[in-house]
SEKE-787802 format. One record per residue (C-alpha): residue number from 0; x, y, z. Coordinates in nm, 4 decimals, m for minus. Example, Ala and Ser with C-alpha at 12.3 -4.5 7.8 and 13.67 -1.06 7.14 Angstrom:
num, x, y, z
0, 1.2300, m0.4500, 0.7800
1, 1.3670, m0.1060, 0.7140
***
This chain:
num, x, y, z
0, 7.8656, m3.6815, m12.1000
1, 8.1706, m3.4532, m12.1418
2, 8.5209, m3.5517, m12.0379
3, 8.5348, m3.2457, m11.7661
4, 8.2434, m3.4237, m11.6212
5, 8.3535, m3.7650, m11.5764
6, 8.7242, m3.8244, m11.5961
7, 8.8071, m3.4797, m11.4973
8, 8.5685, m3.5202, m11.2069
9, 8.6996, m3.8229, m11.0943
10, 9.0738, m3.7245, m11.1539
11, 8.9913, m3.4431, m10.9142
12, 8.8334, m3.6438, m10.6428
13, 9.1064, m3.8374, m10.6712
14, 9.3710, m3.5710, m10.5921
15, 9.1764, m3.4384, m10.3170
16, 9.1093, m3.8157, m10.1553
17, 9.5021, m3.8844, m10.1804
18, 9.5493, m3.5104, m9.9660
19, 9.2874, m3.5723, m9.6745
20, 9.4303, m3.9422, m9.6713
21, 9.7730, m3.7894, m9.5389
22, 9.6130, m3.5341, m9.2893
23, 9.4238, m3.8692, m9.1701
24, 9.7292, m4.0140, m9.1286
25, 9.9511, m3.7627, m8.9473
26, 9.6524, m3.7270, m8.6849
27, 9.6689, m4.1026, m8.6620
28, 10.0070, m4.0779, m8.6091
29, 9.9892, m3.7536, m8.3860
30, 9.6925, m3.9307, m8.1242
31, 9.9060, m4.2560, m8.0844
32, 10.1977, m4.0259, m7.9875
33, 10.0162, m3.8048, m7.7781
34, 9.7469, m4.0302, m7.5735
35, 9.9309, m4.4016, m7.5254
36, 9.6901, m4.4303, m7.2425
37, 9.3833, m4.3709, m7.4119
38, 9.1364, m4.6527, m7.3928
39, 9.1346, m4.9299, m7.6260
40, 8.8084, m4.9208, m7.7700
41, 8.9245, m4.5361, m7.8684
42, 9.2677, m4.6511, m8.0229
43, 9.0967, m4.8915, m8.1822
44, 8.8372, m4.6349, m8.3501
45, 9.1217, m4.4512, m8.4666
46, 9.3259, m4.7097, m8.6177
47, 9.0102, m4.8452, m8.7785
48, 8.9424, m4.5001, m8.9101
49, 9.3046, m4.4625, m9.0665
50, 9.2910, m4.8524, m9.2175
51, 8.9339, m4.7984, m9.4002
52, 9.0553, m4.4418, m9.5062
53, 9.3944, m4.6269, m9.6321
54, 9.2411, m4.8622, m9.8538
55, 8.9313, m4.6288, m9.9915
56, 9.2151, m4.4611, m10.1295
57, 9.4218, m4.7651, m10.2669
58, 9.0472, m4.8592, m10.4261
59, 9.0290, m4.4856, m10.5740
60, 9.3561, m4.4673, m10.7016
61, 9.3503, m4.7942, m10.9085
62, 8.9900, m4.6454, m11.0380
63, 9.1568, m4.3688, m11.1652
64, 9.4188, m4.5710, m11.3184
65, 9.1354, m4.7740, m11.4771
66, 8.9387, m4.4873, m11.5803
67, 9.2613, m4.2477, m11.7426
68, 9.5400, m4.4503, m11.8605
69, 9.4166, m4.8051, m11.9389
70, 9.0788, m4.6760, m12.1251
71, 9.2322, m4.3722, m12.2715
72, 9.0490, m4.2709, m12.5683
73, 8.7173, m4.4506, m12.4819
74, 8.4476, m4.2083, m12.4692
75, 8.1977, m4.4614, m12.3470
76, 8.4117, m4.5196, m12.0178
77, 8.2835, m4.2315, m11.8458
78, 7.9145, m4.3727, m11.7441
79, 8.1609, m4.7086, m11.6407
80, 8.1387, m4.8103, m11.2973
81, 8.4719, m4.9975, m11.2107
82, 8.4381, m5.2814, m10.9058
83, 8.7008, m5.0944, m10.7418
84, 8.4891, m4.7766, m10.7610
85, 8.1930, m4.9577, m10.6305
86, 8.3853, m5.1009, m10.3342
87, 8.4941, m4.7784, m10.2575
88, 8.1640, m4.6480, m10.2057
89, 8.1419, m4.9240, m9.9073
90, 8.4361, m4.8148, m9.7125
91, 8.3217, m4.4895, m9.7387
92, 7.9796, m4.5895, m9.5775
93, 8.1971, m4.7956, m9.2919
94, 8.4227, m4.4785, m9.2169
95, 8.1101, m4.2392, m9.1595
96, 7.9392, m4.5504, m8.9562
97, 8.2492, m4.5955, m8.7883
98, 8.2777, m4.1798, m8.6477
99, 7.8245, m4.1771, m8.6087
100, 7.8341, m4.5212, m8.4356
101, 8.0858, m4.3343, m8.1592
102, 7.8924, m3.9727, m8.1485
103, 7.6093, m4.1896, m8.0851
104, 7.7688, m4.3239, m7.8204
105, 7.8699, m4.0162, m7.6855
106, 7.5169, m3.9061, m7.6762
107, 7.3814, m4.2039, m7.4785
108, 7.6370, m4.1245, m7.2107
109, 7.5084, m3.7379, m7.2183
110, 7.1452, m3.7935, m7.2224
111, 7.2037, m4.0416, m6.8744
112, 7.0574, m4.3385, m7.1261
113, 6.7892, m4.1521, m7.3165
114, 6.7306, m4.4111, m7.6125
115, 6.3985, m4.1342, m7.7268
116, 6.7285, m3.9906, m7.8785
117, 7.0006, m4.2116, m7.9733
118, 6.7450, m4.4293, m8.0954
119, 6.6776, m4.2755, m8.4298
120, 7.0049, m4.1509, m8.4767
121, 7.1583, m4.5382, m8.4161
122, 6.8600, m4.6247, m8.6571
123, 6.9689, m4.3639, m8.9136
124, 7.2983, m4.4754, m8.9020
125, 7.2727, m4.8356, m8.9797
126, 6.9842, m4.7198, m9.2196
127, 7.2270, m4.5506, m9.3719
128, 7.4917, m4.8556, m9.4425
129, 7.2525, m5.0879, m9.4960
130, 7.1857, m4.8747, m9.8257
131, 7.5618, m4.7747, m9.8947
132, 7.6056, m5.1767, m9.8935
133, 7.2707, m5.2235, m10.1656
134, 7.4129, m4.9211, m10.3482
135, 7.7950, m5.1268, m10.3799
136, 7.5989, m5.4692, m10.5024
137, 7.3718, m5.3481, m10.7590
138, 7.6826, m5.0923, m10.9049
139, 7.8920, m5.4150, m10.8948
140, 7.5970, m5.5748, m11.1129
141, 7.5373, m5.3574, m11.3371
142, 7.8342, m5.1496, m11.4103
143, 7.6977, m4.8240, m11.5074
144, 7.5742, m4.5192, m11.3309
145, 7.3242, m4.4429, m11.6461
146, 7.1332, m4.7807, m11.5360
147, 7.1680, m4.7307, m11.1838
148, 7.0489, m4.3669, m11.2266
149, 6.7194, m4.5278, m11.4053
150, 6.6314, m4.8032, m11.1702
151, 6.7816, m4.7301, m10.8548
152, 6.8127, m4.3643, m10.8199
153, 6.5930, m4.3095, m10.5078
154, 6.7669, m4.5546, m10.3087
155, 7.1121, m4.3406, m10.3203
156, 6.9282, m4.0241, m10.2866
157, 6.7751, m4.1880, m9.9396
158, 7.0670, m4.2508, m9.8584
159, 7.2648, m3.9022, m9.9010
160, 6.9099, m3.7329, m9.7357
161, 6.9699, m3.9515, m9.4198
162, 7.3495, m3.9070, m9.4330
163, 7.2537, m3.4629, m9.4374
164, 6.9676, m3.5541, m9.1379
165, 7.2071, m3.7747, m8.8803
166, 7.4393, m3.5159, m8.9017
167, 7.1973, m3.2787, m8.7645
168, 7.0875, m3.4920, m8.5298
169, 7.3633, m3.5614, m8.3903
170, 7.5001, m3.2096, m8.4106
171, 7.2100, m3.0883, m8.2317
172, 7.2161, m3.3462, m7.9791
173, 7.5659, m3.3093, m7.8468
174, 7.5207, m2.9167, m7.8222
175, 7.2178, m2.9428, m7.6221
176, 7.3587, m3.1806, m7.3969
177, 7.6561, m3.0316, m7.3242
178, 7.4739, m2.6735, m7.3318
179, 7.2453, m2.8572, m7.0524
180, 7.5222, m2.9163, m6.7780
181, 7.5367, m2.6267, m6.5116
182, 7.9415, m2.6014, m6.5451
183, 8.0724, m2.4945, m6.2007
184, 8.3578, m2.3337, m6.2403
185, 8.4515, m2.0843, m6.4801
186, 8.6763, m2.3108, m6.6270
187, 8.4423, m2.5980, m6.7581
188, 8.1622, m2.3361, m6.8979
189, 8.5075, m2.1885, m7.1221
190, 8.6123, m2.6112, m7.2121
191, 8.2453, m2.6481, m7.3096
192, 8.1881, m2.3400, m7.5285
193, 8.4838, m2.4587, m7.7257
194, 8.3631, m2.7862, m7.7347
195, 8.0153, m2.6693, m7.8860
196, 8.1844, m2.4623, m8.1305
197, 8.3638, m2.7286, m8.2221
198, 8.0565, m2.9758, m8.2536
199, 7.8678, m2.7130, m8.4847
200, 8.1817, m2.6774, m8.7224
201, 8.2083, m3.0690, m8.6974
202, 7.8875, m3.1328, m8.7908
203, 7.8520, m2.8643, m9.0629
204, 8.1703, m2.9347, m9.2862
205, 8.0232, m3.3204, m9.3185
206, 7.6565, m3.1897, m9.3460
207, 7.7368, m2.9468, m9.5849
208, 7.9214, m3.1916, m9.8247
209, 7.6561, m3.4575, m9.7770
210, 7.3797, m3.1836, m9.9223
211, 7.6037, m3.0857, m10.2147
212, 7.6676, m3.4635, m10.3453
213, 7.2870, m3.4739, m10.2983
214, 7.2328, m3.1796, m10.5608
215, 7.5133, m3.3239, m10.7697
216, 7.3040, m3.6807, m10.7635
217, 6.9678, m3.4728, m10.8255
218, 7.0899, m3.2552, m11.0972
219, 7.3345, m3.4504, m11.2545
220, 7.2894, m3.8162, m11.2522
221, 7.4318, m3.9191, m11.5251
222, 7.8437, m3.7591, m11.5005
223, 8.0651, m3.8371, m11.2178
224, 8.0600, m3.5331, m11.0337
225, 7.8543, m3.6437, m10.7359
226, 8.1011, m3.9906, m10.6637
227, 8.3935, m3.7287, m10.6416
228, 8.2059, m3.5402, m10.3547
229, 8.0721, m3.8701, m10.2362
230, 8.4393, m4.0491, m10.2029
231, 8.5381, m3.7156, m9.9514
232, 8.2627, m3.7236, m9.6999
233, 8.3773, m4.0274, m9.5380
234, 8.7462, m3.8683, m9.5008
235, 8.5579, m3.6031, m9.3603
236, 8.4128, m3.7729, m9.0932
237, 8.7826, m3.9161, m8.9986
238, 8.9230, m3.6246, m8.9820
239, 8.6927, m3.4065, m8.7729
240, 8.7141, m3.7457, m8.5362
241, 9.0283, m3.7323, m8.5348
242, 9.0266, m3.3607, m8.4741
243, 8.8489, m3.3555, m8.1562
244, 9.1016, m3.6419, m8.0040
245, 9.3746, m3.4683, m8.0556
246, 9.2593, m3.1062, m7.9881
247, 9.1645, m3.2182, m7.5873
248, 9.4719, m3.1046, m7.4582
249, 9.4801, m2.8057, m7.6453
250, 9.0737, m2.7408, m7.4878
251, 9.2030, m2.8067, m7.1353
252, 9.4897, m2.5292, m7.2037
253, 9.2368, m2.2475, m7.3352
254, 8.9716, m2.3211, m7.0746
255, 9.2247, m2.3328, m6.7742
256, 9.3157, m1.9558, m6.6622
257, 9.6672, m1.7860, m6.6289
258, 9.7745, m1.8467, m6.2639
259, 9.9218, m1.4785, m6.1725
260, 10.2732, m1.4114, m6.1547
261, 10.5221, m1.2029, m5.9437
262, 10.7300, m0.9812, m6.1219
263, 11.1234, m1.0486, m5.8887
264, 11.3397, m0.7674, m5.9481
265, 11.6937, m0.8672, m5.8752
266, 12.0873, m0.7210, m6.0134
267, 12.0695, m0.9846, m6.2856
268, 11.7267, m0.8567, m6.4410
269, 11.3344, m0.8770, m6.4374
270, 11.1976, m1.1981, m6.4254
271, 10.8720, m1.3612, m6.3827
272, 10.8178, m1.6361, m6.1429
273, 10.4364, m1.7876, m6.0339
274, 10.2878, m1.6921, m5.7593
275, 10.2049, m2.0364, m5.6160
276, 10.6220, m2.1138, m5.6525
277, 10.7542, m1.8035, m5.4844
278, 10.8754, m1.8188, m5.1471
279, 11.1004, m1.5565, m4.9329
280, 11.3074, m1.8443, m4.8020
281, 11.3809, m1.9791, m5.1848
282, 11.4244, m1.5973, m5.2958
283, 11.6869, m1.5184, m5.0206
284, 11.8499, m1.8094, m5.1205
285, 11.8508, m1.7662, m5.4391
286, 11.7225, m2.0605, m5.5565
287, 11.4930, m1.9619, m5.7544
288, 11.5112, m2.0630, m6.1376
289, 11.2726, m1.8179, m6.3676
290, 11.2776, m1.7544, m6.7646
291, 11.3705, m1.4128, m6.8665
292, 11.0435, m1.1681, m6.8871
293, 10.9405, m1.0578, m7.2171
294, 10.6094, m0.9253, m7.3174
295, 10.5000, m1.3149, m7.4627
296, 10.5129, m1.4642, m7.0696
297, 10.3266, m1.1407, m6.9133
298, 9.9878, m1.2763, m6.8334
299, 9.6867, m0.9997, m6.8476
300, 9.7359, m0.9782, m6.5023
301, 10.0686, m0.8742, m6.3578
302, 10.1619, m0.7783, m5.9655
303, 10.4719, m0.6134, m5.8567
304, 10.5832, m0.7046, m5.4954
305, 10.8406, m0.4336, m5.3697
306, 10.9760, m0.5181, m4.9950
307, 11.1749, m0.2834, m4.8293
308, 11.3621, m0.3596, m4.5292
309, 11.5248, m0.1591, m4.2613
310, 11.7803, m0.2909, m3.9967
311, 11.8451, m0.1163, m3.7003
312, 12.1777, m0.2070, m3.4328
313, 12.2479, m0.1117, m3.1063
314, 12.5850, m0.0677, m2.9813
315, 12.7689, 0.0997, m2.6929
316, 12.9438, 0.4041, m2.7005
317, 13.2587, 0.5035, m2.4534
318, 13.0471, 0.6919, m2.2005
319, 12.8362, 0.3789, m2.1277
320, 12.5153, 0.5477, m2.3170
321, 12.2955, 0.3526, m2.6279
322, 12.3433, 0.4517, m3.0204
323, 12.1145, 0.3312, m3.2640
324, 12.1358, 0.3202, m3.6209
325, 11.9704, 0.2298, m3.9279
326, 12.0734, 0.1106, m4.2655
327, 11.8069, 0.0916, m4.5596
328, 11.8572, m0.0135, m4.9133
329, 11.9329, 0.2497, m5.1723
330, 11.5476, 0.3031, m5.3162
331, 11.4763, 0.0889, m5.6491
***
């Protein structure tokens, strides 16, 4: 085992771990800012989320101390499995239980109930921490991945196959429910599009990671390079989560269309004002209030409204006859 391959793979993960803990972070901070009336059990997700990402990374940071700068110069440190390391590996199991436990969720409330299909995916996912948990006790035990490897090695490859399969599952699930409702307006069939497309990416960033710490484990069982994929997937999970709470208003704002404005033509300049606001009374008034036009507030759609009004007096001349006479506006 090679120094790129152990140390250097761990140093890496652990530079990467410390850079998705702060995105993790300022979407904690940005959903508690944005959605203080959020339910509890959702604020509570999130906060759990940002607390188990928070001290995976305390856990990988001191492994990395451990591994680099106390055992400097010990080549057989790099098969080593540190407690800390092995605890890590748990809290990264919790955080993807944590984000399947609520898809799953999700799903039941889609499906109207349907257990047929959050069934096996609830069974997956405690499957699947039930072996992240055996996987943290025997590394604890016996302190080496070249042991592990030899007596335990399908156990963590179950456990990365059924991490790759509930993120289908679940991928596939939440499209084809949300596919399945007959949107009527215009407006939900655009929220739910965006919502699919973000499902699929979701669900193929964590899938895609969970298959390439799977070849890592297959291929190369005895180096370091699979834990440093392994210690990002859960981070993963948080922050697509975290993701899709914070992107809903942006999903309301791209799915709702452009009301149509009125483009007011007045002495002081163009402006343009929304239709549903714009009233002759409030115009002759001049009350209305409107943000210069520019070619950034011009919706797709734009209507000009010209009136043109003509007053007409009658009066009465010396010989006791009528005179009538009109005054128009000078033409715009």
């Amino acid at each position: 085992m090679g120094v790129a391959s152990t140390l250097g793979a761990v140093l890496a993960g652990t530079f990467f771990s410390i850079a998705f803990s702060g995105f993790i972070a300022l979407q904690t901070f940005m959903y508690f800012r944005k959605y203080p009336n959020d339910p509890f059990r959702q604020k509570l997700l999130a906060f759990f989320l940002w607390s188990t990402d928070a001290t995976q990374s305390i856990l990988i940071a001191i492994s990395t101390w451990e591994y680099v700068i106390v055992n400097f110069g010990n080549p057989a440190i790099g098969g080593h499995v540190f407690i800390t390391t092995a605890i890590a590996i748990w809290f990264t199991a919790l955080m993807t239980t944590g984000a399947n436990l609520f898809y799953c969720g999700r799903i039941h409330r889609l499906s109207t109930g349907n257990w047929w299909i959050t069934g096996p995916i609830l069974f997956l996912t405690i499957s699947r921490l039930a072996t992240a948990t055996t996987t943290s006790i025997e590394l604890c035990i016996l302190k080496s991945v070249p042991v592990y490897s030899e007596h335990f090695k399908p156990l963590w490859t179950t456990g990365l196959a059924n991490a790759a399969v509930t993120d289908m599952l679940v991928t596939a699930a939440l499209c084809y429910y949300l596919q399945s409702h007959d949107p009527v307006l215009s407006s939900t069939e655009r929220m739910i599009r965006l919502i699919v497309v973000l499902t699929i990416n979701n669900g193929a960033l964590t899938s895609a990671m969970s298959i390439i710490c799977l070849v890592c484990w297959m291929t190369m069982p005895n180096n370091l390079i699979f834990l440093a994929f392994y210690m990002l997937i859960g981070k993963l999970y948080a922050m697509s989560l975290l993701a899709t709470f914070n992107m809903r208003n942006w999903i309301r704002e791209r799915s709702t269309p452009t009301q149509p404005r009125n483009l007011v033509i007045t002495t002081g300049g163009c402006h343009a004002v929304e239709r549903s606001n714009l009233s002759m009374s409030e115009f002759a008034a001049g009350s209305i209030t409107a943000s210069p036009f520019d070619d950034r507030t011009l919706p797709k759609r734009l209507e000009v409204n010209v009136r043109k009004s003509v007053q007409f007096g009658i009066e009465a001349v010396g010989d006791g006859s009528l005179s009538s006479s009109s005054t128009a506006p000078p033409p715009v």
